[in-house]
C-alpha positions as CSV (number, residue, x, y, z in Angstrom):
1,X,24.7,22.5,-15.7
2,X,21.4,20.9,-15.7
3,X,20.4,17.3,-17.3
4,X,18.8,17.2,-21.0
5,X,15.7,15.3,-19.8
6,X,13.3,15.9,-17.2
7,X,13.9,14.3,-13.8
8,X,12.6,11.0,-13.3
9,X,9.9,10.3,-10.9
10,X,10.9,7.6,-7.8
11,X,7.9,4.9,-7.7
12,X,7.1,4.2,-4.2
13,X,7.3,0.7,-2.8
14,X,5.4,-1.2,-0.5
15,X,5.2,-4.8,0.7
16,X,2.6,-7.6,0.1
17,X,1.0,-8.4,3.4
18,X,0.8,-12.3,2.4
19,X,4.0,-12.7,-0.1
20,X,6.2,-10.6,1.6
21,X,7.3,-9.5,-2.2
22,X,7.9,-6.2,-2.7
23,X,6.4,-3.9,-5.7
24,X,5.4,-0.6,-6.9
25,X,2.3,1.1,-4.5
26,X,0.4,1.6,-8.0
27,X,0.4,-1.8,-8.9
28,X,-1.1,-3.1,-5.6
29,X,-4.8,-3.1,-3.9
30,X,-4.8,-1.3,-0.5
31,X,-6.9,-2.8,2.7
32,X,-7.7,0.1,5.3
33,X,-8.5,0.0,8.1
34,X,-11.0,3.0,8.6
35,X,-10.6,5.2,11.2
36,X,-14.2,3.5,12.4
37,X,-12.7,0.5,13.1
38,X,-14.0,-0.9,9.6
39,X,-12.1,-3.0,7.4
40,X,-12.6,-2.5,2.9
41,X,-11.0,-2.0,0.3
42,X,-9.6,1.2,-1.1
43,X,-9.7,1.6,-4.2
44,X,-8.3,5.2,-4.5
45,X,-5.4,4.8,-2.7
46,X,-5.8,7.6,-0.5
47,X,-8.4,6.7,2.2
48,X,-8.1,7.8,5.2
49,X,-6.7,4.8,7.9
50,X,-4.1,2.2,8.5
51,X,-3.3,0.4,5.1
52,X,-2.2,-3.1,3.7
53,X,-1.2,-3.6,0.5
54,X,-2.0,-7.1,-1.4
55,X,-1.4,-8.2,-4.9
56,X,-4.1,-8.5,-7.2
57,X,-4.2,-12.2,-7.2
58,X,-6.5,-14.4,-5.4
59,X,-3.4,-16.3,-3.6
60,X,-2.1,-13.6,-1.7
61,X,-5.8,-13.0,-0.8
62,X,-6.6,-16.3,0.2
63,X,-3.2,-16.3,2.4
64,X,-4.3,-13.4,4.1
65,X,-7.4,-13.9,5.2
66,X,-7.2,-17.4,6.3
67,X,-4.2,-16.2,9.4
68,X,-3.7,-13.2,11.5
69,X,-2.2,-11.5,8.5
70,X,-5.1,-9.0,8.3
71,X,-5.2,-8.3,12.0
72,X,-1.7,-8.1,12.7
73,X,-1.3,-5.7,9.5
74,X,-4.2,-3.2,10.5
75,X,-4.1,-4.1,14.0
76,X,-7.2,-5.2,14.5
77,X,-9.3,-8.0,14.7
78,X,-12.1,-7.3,11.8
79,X,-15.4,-7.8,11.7
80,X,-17.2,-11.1,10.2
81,X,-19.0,-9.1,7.2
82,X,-15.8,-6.9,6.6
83,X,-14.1,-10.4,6.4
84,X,-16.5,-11.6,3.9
85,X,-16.6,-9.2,1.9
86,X,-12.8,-8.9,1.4
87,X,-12.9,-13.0,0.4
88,X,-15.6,-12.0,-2.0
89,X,-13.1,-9.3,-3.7
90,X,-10.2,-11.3,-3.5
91,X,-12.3,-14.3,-5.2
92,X,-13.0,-12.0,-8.6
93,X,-9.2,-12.0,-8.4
94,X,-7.1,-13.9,-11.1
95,X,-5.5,-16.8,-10.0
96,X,-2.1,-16.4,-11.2
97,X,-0.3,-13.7,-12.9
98,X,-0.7,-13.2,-16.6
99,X,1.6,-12.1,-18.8
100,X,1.4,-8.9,-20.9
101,X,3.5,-7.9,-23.3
């Protein structure tokens, strides 16, 4: 006996590096870490490389680049310019959440 409707599809999780909250993979921005030793942000999804996941809001940016969040999330200690340029990104970012409906 099979069900009427087709079979729903699981969203996969993953964790904000700086909030700790969890939520959907698709509604996150992934850092990666590339496998030469740069640090940017992948916009796909599907580079190749250690990942982090942030929400798209320029808190959880600004929490994790001012710590060790970054480094101890990609383990390793990025370079200045990869740095900046992540601030930059995270600084087009809306500050809080807004809500759709």
């Amino acid at each position: 006996m099979s069900s009427a409707g087709p079979r729903q599809r699981t969203v996969p999780q993953r964790t904000c590096v700086a909030c700790r909250a969890e939520q959907g993979k698709r509604t996150l921005i992934r850092i990666v870490r590339t496998p030469e030793g740069r640090v940017m942000v992948d916009v796909s999804g599907k580079a190749n490389g250690r990942g982090a996941y942030l929400h798209p809001l320029r808190p959880c940016w600004v929490k994790a680049l001012k710590g060790a969040t970054i480094k101890n999330a990609l383990k390793i200690s990025p370079a200045l310019d990869d740095i900046e340029a992540l601030r930059a990104f995270g600084m087009t970012l809306p500050a809080e959440e807004s809500e759709t409906v």
